[in-house]
C-alpha positions in Angstrom: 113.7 -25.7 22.0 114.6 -22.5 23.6 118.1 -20.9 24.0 118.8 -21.9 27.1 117.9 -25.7 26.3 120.4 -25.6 23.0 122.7 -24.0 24.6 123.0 -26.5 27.8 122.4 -29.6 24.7 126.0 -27.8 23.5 127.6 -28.0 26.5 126.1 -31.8 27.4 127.6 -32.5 23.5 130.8 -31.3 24.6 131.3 -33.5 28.2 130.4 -36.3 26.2 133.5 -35.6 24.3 136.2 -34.2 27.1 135.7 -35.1 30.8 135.0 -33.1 33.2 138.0 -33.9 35.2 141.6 -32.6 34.2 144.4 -34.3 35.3 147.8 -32.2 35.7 151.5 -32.9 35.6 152.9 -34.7 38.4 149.7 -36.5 39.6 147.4 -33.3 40.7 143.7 -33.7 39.5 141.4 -30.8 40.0 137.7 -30.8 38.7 137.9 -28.0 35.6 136.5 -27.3 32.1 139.8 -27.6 29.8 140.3 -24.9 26.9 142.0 -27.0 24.1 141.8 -28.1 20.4 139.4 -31.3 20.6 138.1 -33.0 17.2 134.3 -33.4 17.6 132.4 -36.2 16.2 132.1 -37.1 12.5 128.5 -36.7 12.4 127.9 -32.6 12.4 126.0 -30.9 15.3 124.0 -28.0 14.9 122.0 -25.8 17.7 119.4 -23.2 15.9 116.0 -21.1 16.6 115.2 -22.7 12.8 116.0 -25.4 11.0 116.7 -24.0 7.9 117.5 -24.9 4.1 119.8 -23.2 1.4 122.7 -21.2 1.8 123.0 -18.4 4.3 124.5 -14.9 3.8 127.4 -15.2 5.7 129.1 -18.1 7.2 131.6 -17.0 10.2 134.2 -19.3 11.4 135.1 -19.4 15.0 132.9 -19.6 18.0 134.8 -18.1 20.7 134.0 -14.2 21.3 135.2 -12.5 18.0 133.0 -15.2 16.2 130.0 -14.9 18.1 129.9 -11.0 18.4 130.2 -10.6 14.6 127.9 -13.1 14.0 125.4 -10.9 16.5 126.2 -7.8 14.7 125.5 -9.6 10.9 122.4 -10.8 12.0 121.0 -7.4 13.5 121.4 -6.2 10.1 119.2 -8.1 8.7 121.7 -11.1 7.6 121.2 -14.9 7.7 124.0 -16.0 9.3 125.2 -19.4 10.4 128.5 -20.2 12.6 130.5 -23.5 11.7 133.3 -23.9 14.4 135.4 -27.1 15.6 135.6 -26.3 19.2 132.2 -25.3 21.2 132.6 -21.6 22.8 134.3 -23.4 26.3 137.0 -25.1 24.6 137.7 -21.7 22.8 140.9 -19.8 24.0 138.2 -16.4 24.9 137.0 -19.1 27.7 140.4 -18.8 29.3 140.4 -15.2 29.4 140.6 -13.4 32.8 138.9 -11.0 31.6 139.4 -7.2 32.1 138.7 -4.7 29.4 142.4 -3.2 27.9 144.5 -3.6 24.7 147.1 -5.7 25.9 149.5 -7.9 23.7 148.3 -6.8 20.7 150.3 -5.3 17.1 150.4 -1.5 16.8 147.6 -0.6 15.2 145.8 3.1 14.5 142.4 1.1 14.1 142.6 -0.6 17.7 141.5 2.6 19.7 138.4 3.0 18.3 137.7 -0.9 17.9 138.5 -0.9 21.8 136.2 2.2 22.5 133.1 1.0 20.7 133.8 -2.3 22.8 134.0 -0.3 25.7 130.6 1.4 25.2 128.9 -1.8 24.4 130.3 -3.7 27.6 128.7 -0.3 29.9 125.7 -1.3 28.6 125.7 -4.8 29.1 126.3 -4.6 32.4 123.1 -3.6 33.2 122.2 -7.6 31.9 122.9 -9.7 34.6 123.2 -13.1 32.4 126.0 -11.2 30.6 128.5 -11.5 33.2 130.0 -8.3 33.0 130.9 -5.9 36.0 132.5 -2.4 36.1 134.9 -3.4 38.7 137.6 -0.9 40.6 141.8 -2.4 41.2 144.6 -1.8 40.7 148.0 -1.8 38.2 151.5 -2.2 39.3 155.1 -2.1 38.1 158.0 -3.1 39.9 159.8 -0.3 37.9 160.5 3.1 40.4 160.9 4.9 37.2 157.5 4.4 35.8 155.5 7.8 35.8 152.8 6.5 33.4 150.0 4.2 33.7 150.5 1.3 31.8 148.5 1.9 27.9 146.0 -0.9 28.0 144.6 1.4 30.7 144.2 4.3 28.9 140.2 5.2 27.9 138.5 3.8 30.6 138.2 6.7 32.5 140.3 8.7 35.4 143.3 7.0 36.8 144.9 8.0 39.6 148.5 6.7 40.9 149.0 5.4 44.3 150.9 6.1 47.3 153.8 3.7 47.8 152.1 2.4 51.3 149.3 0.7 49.1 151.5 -1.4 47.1 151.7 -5.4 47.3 155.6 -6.4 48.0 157.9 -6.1 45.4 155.7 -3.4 43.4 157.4 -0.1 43.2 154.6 2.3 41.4 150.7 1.7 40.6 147.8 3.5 39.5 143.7 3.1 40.2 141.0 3.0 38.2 137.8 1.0 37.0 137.0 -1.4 33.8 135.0 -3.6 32.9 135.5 -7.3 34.6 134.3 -9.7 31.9 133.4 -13.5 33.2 134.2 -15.5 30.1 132.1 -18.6 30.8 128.6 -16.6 31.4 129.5 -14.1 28.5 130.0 -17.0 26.2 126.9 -18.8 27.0 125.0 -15.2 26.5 126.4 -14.6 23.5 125.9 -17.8 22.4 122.0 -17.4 23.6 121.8 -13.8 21.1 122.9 -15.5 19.0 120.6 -18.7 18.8 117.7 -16.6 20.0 118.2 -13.9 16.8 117.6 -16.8 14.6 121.4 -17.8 13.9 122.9 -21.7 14.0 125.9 -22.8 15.5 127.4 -26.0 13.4 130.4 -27.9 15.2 132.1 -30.4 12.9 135.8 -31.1 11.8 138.3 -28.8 11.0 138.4 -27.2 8.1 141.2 -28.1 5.8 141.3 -24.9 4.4 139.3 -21.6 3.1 138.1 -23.7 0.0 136.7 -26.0 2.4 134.3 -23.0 3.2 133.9 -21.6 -0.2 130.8 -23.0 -1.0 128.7 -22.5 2.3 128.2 -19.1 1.9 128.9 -15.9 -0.4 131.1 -14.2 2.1 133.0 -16.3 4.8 133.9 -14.3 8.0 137.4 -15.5 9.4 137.6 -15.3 13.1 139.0 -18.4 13.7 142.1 -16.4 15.9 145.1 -19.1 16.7 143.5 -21.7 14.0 143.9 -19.4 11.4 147.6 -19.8 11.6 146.8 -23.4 9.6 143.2 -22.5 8.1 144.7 -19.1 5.7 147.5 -20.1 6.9 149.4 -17.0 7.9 152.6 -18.2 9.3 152.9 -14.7 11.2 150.5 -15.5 13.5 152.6 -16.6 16.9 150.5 -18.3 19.5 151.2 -17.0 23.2 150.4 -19.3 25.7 147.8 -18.0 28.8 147.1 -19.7 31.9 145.2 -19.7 34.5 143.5 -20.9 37.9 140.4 -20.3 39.5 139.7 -20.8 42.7 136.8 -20.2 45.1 136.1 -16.3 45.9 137.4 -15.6 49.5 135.5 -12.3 49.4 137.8 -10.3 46.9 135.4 -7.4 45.0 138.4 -5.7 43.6 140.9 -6.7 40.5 144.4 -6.2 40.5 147.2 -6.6 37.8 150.7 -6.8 38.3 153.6 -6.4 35.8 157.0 -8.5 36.5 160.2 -8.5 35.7 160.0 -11.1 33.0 157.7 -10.1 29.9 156.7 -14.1 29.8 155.4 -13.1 33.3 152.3 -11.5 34.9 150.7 -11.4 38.3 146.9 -10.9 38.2 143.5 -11.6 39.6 139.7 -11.2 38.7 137.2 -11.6 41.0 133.8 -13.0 39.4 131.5 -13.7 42.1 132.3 -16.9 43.8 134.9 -17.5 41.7 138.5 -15.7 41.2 140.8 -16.2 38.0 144.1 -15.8 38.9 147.1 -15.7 36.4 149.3 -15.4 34.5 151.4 -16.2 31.5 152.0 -14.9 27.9 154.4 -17.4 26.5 155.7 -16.8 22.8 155.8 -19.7 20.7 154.3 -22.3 23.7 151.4 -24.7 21.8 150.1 -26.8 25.4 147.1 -26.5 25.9 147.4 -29.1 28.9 147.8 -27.0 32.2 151.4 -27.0 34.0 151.6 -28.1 37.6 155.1 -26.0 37.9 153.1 -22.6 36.3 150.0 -23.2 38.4 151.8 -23.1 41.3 153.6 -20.2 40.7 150.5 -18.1 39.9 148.8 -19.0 42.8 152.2 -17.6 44.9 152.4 -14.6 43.0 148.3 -14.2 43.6 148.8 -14.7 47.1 151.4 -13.0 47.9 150.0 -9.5 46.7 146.5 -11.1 48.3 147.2 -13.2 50.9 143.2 -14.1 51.9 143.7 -16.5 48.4 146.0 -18.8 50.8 144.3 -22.1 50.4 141.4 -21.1 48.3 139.8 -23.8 47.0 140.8 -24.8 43.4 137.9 -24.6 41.0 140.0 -25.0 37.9 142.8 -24.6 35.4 142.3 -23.0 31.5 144.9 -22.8 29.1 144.5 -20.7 26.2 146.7 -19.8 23.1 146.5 -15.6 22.3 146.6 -15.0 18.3 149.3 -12.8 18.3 150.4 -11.0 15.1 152.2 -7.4 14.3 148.3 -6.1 13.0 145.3 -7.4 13.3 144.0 -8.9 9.8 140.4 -7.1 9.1 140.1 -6.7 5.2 138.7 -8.3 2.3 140.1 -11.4 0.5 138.2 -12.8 -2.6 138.3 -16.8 -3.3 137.5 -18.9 -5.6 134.6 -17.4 -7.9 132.4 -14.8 -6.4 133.5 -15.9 -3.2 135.3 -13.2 -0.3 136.5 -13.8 2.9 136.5 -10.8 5.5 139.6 -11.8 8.0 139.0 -10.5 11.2 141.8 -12.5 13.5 145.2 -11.9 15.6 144.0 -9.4 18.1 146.3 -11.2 20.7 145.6 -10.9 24.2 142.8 -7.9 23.1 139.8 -10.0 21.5 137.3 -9.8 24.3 138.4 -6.0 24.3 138.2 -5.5 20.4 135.3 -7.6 19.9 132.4 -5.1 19.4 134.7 -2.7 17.2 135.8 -5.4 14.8 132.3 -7.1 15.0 131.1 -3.2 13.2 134.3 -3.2 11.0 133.3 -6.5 9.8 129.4 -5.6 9.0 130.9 -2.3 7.1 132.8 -4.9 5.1 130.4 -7.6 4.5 127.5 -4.9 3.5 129.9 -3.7 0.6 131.0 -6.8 -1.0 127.0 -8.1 -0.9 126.1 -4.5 -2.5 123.9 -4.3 0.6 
């Protein structure tokens, strides 16, 4: 079976488990793929190149786009590797990502710029790979605030920005800068990671939740945590605060440009990503929210926000909602646990609203890790 046949046997696994169809609040259906916590069957699935026996290497948790790019990484370096996740990449929260390149909502942290940068580098390339669903995309940053002289930081290493004159801002936006990043679209970027992945001769197992890190401790010598909000209950690490994200996409009415507004409210931002036909349009960053079912209320208010900076996404058809909860915690946890006997665990979770932009960075931090406690 090739990668492209596992990977569309995944996703036929998963509609067999959560309909298509989303229903919403208030009586509103829209067709869309939901991004929430589903318990697959009893029986374990697994997707593979190989069908292999004995214990691998490494066993990383998490499927969503911290697990998958680590797993990438391990198994470039020579590593037999096998992921074991509860939730298939499309029910991850990374599927509900917008999603631009930018630390954003994420602890303070002297590692995060160059995790970010080596990101950065590996998304320029990618780009060039039209399955990977990545685009170096121009738009625009606003703040309502007159005072703001400065770009907003999540901008900062992409390349030149350049502020704005007044004239070019949406209504109720007071400064803004330009500048270009790279436009990620989650659901193609999953499925081609997930197809590296399979094609470089690692597995994918889906089964039930694990219970806890011993649950893990005797798949594999090391055991890569990047299970982000789940690790809250897997560690657990109480620190880690889940902030909701939501979104709509709608059809494309010909928008080739991003744009990203701040609000008055931190719970609060106005944004929109073009990805072809398709546009996700958002936002929210809710501290301490745990629905994963999308809001009727909050949809309709992104979609005013949207439009009103944008008015051509006035009755855009709606493709879909996605609801997605951000592992926020004050740093993100990369180090080295040991468990049980002769057992580690590399952490690599709570990057907040920055995993699609750390991923790469923390994918290298992790090999530098699992290479020294396998004396490799």
């Amino acid at each position: 079976m090739v990668a492209a046949d596992m990977i569309a046997a995944v996703v036929t696994a998963v509609d067999a488990i959560v309909p298509a169809t989303s229903r919403i609040p208030n009586g509103c259906t829209h067709r869309c793929p939901r991004v929430r916590a589903q318990q697959m069957p009893t029986n374990r699935v697994r997707y593979g190149a190989n069908v292999r026996t004995g214990t691998p290497d490494v066993l990383v948790i998490g499927a969503g786009v911290c697990g998958l790019s680590t797993a990438i990484v391990l198994l470039d370096a020579g590593l037999v590797v096998d992921v074991y996740a509860a939730e298939p990449p499309h029910q991850t929260t990374s599927a509900a990502a917008g999603a631009l390149w930018g630390p954003h909502l994420v602890g303070a942290d002297e590692r995060v710029g160059t995790w970010a940068a080596a990101t950065l580098r590996r998304f320029r390339e990618l780009a060039d790979e039209p399955d990977a669903g990545i685009t170096e995309m121009g738009g625009l940053v606003a703040s309502p605030d007159r005072a703001e002289h400065e770009p907003p930081s999540f901008t900062r290493g992409a390349g030149p920005v350049t502020s704005c004159d007044p004239t070019e801002l949406p209504a109720g936006f007071a400064s803004g800068w330009h500048y270009s990043a790279p436009v990620v679209a989650m659901p193609a970027y999953l499925d081609y990671l997930l197809g590296q992945l399979l094609n470089k001769g690692g597995s994918l197992r889906l089964g039930r939740p694990l219970h806890g890190l011993v649950d893990a401790e005797s798949r594999a010598p090391v055991i890569v945590n990047c299970a982000g909000i789940g690790a809250r209950d897997l560690v657990p690490d109480s620190g880690l605060i889940p902030f909701r994200g939501q979104v709509v996409v709608t059809a494309n009415p010909g928008l080739a440009e991003f744009f990203v507004g701040e609000r008055e409210r931190p719970d609060e931002v106005t944004y929109f990503f073009p990805h072809g036909s398709t546009v996700v349009l958002g936002g929210t960053q809710q501290e301490a929210a745990t629905s994963l079912r999308p809001d009727l209320i909050t949809a309709e208010r992104i979609i005013a926000g949207c439009v009103a900076v944008e008015p051509r996404l006035a009755g855009a058809p709606i493709v879909g909602h996605r609801v997605g909860l951000r592992p926020v915690r004050d740093r993100v946890r990369l180090e080295v646990q040991a468990i049980g006997s002769a057992r580690h665990v590399v952490h690599n979770y709570g990057h907040g609203g920055a995993g699609v932009t750390l991923s790469w960075g923390c994918a290298q931090a992790v090999l530098t890790e699992v290479t020294a406690v396998l004396g490799r």
